[in-house]
N, C-alpha and C positions, 0 to 999 in steps of 0.2 A: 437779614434781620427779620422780614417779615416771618419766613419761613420757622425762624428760631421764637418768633412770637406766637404762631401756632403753634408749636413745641410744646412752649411752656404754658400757653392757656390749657390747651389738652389737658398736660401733668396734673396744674391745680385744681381742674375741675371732676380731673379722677380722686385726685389725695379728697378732695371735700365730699367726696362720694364716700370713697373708704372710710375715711373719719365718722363720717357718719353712720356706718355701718357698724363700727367698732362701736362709736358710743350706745346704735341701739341694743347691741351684745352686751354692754357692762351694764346697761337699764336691768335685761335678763338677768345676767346675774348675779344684782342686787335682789332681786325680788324672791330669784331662786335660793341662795344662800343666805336669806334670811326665814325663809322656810322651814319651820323645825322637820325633820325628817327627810326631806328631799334630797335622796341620794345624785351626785354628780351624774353617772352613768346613768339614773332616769331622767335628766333635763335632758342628757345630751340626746339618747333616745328621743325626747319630744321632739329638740330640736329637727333633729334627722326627718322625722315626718313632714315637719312640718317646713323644711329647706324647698322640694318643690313649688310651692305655691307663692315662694318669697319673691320678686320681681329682682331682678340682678345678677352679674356675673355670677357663676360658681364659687370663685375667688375671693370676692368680699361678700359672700354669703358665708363659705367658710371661716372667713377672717371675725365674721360677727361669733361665729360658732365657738370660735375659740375664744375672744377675749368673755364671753358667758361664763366659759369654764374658767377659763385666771380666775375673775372677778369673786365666783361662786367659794375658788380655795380658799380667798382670803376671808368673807361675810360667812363663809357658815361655820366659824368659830364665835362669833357671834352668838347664835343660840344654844351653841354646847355649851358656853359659859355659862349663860343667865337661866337655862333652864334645868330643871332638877335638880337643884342644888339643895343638900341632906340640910339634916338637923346638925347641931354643931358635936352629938355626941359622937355623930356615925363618919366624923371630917377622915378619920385615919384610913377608911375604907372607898373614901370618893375618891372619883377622877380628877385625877392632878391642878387640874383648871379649875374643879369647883372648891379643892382645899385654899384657893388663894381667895374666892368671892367670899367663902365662909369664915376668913382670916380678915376680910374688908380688904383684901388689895385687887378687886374684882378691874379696877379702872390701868393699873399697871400690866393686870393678867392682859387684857384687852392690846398693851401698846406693844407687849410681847410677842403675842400673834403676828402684831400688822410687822414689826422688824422681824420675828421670822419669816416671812414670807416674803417680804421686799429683800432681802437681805439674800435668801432663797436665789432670789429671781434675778439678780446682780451676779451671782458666784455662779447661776447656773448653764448661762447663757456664754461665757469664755470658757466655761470646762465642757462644754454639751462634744463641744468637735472632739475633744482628744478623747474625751469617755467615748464618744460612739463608733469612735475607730477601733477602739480597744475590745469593744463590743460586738463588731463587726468579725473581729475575727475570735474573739471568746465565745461568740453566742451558737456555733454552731453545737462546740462540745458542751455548755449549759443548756441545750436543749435537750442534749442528747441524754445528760444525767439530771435531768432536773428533777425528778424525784428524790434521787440522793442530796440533790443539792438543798431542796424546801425540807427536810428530812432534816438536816443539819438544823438549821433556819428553827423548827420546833422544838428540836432537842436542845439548841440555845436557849431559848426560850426559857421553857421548862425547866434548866438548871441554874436560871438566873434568878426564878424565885425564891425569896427571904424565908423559906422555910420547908421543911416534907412536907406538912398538911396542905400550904399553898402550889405546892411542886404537884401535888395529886389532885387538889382540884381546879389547875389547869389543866391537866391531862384528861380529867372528867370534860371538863367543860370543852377540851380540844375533840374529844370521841363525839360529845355529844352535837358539836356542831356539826361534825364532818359527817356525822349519818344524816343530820336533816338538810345539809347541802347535796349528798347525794342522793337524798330522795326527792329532791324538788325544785333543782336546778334547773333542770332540764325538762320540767313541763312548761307547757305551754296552754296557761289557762285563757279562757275565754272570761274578756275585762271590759271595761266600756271604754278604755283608752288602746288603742292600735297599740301604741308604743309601751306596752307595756312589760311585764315580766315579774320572775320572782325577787329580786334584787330588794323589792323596795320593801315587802311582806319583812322577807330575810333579815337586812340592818335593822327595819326601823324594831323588831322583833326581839332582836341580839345586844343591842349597842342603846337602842334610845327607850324601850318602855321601858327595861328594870331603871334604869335610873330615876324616870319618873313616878317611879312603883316609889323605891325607896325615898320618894322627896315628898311623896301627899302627906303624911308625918311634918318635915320641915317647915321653919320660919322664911323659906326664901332667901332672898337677896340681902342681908344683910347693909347698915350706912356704908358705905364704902369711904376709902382713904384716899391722899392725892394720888396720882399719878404716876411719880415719879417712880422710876427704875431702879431697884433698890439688888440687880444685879449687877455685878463689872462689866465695862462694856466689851473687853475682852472675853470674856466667857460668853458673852451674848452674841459678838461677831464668832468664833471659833464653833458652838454649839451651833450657830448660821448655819456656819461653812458644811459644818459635820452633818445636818438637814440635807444640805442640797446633794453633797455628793452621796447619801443615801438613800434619795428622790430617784437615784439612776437605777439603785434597784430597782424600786418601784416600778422605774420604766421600764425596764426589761425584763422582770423575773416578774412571772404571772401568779397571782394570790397572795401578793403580798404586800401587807397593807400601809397607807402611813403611820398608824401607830408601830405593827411589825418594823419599820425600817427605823425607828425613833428610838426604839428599845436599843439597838443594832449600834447609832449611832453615838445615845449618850453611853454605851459603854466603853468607846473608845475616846469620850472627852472627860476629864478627873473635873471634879467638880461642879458638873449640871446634870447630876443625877436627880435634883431635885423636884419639886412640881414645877418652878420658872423656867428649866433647862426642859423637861417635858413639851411644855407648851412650845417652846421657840423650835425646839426639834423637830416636832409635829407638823406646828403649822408650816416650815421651810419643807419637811419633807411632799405633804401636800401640795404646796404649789411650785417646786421644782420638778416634781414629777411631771407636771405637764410640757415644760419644755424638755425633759430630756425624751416624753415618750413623743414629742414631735419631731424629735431628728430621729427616732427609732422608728418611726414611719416611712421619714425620707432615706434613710440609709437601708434598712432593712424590709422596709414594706411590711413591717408588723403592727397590727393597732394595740398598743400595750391598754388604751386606757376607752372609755367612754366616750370621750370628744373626739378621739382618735378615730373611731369607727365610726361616729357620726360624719366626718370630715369625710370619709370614705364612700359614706352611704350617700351623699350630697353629692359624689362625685367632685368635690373639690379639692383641684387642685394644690401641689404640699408645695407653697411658692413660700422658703424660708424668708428673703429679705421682708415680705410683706407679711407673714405669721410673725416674724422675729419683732418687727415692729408692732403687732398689735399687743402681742405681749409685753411690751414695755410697756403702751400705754395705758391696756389693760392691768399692769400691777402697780402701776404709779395710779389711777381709780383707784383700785381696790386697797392700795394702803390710805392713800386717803379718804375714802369710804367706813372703811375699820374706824380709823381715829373718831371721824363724825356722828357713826351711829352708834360703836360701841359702847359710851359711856350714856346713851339718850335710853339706850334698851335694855342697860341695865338698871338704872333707875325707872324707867314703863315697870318692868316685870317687879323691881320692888315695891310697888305702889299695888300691887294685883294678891291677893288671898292665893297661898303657894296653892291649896287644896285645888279649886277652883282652877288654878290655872293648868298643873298638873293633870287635870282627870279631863280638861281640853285638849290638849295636848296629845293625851293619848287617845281620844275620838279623834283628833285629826288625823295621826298613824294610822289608826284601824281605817279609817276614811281612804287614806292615799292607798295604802295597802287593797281596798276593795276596787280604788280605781284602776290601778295597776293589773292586780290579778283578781278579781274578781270576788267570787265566796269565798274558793280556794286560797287567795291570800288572806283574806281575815283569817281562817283555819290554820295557815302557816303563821302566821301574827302571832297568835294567840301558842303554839307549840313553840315559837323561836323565843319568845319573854320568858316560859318556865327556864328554858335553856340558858339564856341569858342570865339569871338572876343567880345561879352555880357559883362562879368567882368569886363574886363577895360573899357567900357564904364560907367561900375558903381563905380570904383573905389574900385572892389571887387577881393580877394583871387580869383587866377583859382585852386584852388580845389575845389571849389564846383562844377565844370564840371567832377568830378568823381561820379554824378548823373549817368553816363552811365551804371554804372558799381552795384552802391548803390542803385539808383531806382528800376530795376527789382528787386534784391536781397529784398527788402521790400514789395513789392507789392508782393513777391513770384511767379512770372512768368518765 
C-alpha cells in the first residue's frame, strides 16, 4: 500500500505538472490566434526557439507546444471573421465568413468555426490510426508522384470555378504566386526575430492585406443577429466529418492548404457548398490537420506541419497517450474559448471606425513581416498584396494564391 501510495502521489504530481503546461500552451494560443496575421508555422517557429530556455521535461514542453497550436486553429478564426469585412455592395466577392458578418449572422458564423473544429477533433482522433496505416503504405508512391498528384489538386481547382473569366484568373493568380514563392522561399533574410522567415511576409501579403485593402471603403461589422444555427445539424456534423478526413490531406500532402482541402471536401458533401458549409469545413480542416500530422510524425517521421517541426526541433518526444490527451484538452479550451471571445470581438471591432481600424491592421502585417524577415519582407509584403488582390478582380476563390506554396512543390524546386 505504501509503495502504491508513492505510485500514485508521483502520477498526480506529474498530471498537475502536465496540466499545467498544457494550460500555459492554450494561454499561447490564445493570444496567438487572436493576432491578426500570425501565421501558425511562425508561433510554432517562436516556440521552437524559444523551447530551450523553458525549465522541464522535453515532453510537456512539447505537450505545451502543441496544445498552442490546437488552441491557435480554433481563435484565429476569430479575426478572419471580424476583420476586413467589405462594404455590403462588394458581399458577392468576399470571403465566405465575412458574407455571413455582412448578412448580420456574424455571431452563428463564429459557433460554426468552434463545431467545426471540435467536431474536427472528435472524428479525427478514431480515424487518425486507420488513415495513417493507409498512408503508411500509400505515401511512399505519393511521394514519389507528388507532382502529378498537387497537379491534379490545381487542375481541380481551377475547373471548379463558376466561370472562364474566374477559371483564368485563378490560373493568373496561381502563376503569379508560384513565381514569388519561388523566388523567395528560400531566402533567408536577416530579421530581428531568429525565428524568423518568409512565411509571414508571404500570407500576411496573399491572404490578409487585399482583404483589408478592399474593407477601408466598408461600414464594418455590421448589428449582428442571434446565434442560433440556422444550418441542419446533419449537414453540420457530415460537412465535420468531411473537414477532418480532409485534414489528413493536409497532413500528408505538402502545400496544401486548409482552404485547398475544403474546396476538396465540400465538393464531395451536396448541400454545404455554401458560405456556413465553407466555414465548418475550413475550420475542421484546420484543426484536424494537426492531429492527423501528429501520427504522420509518429508513424512516418515526417513533420507535415509547423508545430510538427517545432516538436522536432525541441527534441520532444512524439509520446501519443500524452499528445492525444493535450489535444483534447487543448480543443475542449479552444471551442470554449471561440464561444467566449467570438461574439466579444466581434462587437470590439464594431464599435472601431473600419478605416482606422483596417489601415492598423495592415501596419501591424507590415510590422510582423519586418520582424520576421526584415526590409526584405516588407518588400515581399508589399509585391504578395498586388498578387493577392488578382482573384477578386476575377471573381475567383483566393486559394488559388496557394500557388506560392503548390508551384515550387511541382516544378520540384
Amino acid at each position: 500500500m505504501e509503495a502504491l501510495g508513492v505510485r500514485l502521489g508521483m502520477n498526480f504530481g506529474f498530471s498537475a505538472t502536465a496540466l499545467a503546461f498544457v494550460l500555459g500552451g492554450v494561454a499561447l494560443g490564445t493570444l496567438s490566434g487572436l493576432t491578426p496575421g500570425l501565421h501558425v508555422n511562425n508561433l510554432a517557429l517562436l516556440l521552437a526557439s524559444a523551447a530551450p530556455a523553458v525549465p522541464g521535461p522535453p515532453r510537456l514542453v512539447g505537450a505545451a507546444m502543441l496544445a498552442a497550436g490546437v488552441v491557435h486553429s480554433f481563435l484565429d478564426a476569430v479575426p478572419a471573421l471580424a476583420l476586413g469585412v467589405p462594404d455590403a455592395a462588394m458581399a458577392a466577392t468576399a470571403l465566405p465568413g465575412h458574407r455571413l458578418v455582412v448578412a448580420g449572422r456574424g455571431r452563428e458564423a463564429v459557433r460554426l468555426s468552434a463545431l467545426g473544429s471540435g467536431l474536427a477533433v472528435a472524428f479525427a482522433v478514431p480515424l487518425a490510426v486507420p488513415v495513417t496505416r493507409g498512408m503508411t503504405v500509400a505515401y511512399p508512391v505519393v511521394r514519389a508522384h507528388l507532382p502529378v498528384v498537387l497537379g491534379v489538386v490545381v487542375a481541380f481547382l481551377l475547373l471548379t470555378e463558376g466561370s472562364v473569366r474566374a477559371a483564368l484568373g485563378g490560373a493568373a493568380a496561381f502563376a503569379g504566386s508560384a513565381t514569388l514563392g519561388h523566388a523567395t522561399l528560400d531566402l533567408t533574410p536577416a530579421a530581428p526575430l531568429d525565428a524568423g522567415g518568409m512565411l509571414t511576409p508571404l500570407f500576411a501579403g496573399l491572404f490578409g492585406a487585399p482583404v483589408l485593402l478592399e474593407a477601408l471603403s466598408g461600414g464594418g461589422v455590421p448589428a449582428q443577429d442571434d446565434p442560433v444555427i440556422a444550418a441542419p445539424r446533419r449537414t453540420v456534423a457530415v460537412t465535420a466529418l468531411a473537414g477532418s478526413v480532409a485534414g489528413a490531406v493536409v497532413g500528408y500532402l505538402p502545400g496544401v492548404s486548409s482552404a485547398v482541402a475544403a474546396v476538396l471536401a465540400l465538393a464531395v458533401v451536396p448541400g454545404s457548398t455554401d458560405a456556413r458549409g465553407f466555414v465548418v469545413a475550413t475550420s475542421g480542416v484546420n484543426t484536424a490537420n494537426t492531429i492527423f500530422a501528429l501520427f504522420a510524425l509518429a508513424a512516418l517521421g515526417t513533420p507535415r506541419t509547423g508545430v510538427m517541426v517545432a516538436l522536432q526541433e525541441a527534441d520532444a518526444p512524439v509520446n501519443l497517450p500524452l499528445l492525444l490527451a493535450t489535444a483534447g484538452i487543448a480543443g475542449i479550451a479552444g471551442f470554449l474559448l471561440v464561444l467566449v471571445v467570438g461574439d466579444r470581438y466581434l462587437r470590439t471591432v464594431g464599435t472601431v471606425d473600419q478605416f482606422r481600424l483596417s489601415t492598423g491592421v495592415l501596419v501591424l502585417l507590415a510590422g510582423l513581416s519586418f520582424l520576421f524577415a526584415g526590409v526584405l519582407g516588407v518588400a515581399v509584403f508589399a509585391v504578395a498584396t498586388l498578387v493577392g488582390l488578382v482573384p477578386a478582380q476575377f471573381g475567383a476563390r483566393r486559394v488559388h494564391l496557394m500557388g506560392v506554396l503548390l508551384g515550387p512543390l511541382i516544378l520540384g524546386l
